[in-house]
C-alpha positions in Angstrom: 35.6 178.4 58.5 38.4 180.7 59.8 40.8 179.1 57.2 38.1 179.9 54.3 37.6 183.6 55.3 41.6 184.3 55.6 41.2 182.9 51.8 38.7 185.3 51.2 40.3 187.9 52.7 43.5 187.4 51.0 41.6 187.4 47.6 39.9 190.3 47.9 43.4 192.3 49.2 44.2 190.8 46.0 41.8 191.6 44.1 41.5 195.4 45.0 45.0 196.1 44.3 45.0 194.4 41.2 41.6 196.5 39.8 43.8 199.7 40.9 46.7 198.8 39.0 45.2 197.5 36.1 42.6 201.2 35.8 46.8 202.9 36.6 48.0 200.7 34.0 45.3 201.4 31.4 45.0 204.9 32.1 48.6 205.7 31.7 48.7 203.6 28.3 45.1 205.2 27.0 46.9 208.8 28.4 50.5 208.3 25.8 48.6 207.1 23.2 46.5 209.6 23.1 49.4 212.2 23.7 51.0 210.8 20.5 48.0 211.2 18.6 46.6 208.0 18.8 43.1 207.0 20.2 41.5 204.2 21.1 42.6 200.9 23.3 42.7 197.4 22.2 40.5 195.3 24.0 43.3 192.4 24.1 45.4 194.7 25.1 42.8 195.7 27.8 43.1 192.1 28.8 46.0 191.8 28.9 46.7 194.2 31.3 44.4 192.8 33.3 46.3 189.3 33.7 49.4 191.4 34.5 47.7 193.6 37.4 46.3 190.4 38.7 50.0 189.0 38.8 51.7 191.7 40.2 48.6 191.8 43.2 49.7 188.5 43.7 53.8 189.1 43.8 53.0 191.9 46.3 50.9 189.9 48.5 53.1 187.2 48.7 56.2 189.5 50.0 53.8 189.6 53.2 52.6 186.2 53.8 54.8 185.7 56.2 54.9 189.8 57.8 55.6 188.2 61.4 58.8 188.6 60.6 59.6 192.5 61.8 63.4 193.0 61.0 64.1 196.3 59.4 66.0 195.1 57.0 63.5 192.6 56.0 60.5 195.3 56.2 63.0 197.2 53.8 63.8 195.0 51.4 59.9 193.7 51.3 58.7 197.7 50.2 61.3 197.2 47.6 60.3 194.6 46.1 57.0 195.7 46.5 57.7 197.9 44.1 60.4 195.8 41.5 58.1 193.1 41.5 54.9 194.8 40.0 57.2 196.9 37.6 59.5 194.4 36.3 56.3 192.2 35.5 55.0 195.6 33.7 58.4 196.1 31.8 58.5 192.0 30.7 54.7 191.9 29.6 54.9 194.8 27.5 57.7 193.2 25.2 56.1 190.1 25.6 52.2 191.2 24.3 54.2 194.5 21.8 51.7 196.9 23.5 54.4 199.5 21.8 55.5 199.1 18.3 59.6 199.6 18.3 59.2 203.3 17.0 57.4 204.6 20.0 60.4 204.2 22.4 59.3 207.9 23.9 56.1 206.6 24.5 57.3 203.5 26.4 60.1 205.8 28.4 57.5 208.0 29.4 54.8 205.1 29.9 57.0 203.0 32.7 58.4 206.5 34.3 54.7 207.6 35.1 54.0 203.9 36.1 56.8 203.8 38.5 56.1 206.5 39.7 52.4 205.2 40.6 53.9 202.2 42.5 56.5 204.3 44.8 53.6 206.6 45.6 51.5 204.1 46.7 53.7 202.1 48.1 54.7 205.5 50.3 51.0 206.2 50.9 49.9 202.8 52.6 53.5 202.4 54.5 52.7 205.6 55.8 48.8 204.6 56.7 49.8 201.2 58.2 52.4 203.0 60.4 49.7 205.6 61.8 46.7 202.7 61.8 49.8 201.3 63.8 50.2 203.8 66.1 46.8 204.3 67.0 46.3 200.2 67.8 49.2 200.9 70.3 48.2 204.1 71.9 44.8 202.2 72.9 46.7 199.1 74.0 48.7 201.0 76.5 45.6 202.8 77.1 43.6 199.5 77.6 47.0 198.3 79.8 46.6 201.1 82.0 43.1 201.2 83.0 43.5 197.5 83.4 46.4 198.1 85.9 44.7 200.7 88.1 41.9 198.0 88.4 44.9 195.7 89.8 46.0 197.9 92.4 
């Protein structure tokens, strides 16, 4: 049972990131296209972002399978490629499914610039709420240590 709710778990991290990039990614392609005159979104397209947020969820979660690991350099390198991973995918799937013609070259400059943007920002946001859910967890273990030591004495 405690195997199948870690799965769960995991899939719904997943999951959650991945319906916050994919409304980012939409959004942000819905927002240059209509910029540059153009309106409406096709569904494929739709879709296909989709996939790709669901992917780069995936990428991300995977750099912290095994988080036990707590070398700076490691934690450094994994907020990184927290960030390359779900922005490389972004760059390759958008050649890959032509969600810009070759004309709109501004419009794909100024596409991946607002969506890298989105990934360093939140990548900032939840280091900087793990390291204060972080610091409260150890405030009440020392807290918790103390009281227990008075007991001892």
């Amino acid at each position: 049972m405690k195997k199948w709710s870690e799965m769960l778990k995991t899939e719904m991290d997943v999951e959650m990131f991945s319906a916050t990039h994919w409304i980012a990614i939409a959004w942000c392609y819905a927002f240059i296209r209509w910029i540059f005159k153009e309106d409406g979104v096709n569904f494929f397209i739709l879709t296909q972002m989709g996939i790709v947020a669901y992917l780069m969820s995936w990428g991300q979660k995977l750099l912290f399978v095994n988080a036990t690991l707590y070398k700076k350099i490691t934690q450094r390198w994994r907020r990184v490629l927290w960030v390359c991973i779900p922005f490389t995918l972004l760059i390759v799937a958008q050649y890959i499914f032509h969600w810009f013609s070759k004309k709109e070259w501004m419009e794909v400059a100024i596409y991946d610039a607002m969506l890298l943007f989105f990934f360093v920002v939140v990548e900032i946001l939840i280091h900087l709420i793990y390291k204060e859910d972080t610091k409260v967890l150890n405030d009440l273990l020392q807290e918790y240590q103390g009281e227990n030591h008075k007991k001892d004495i």
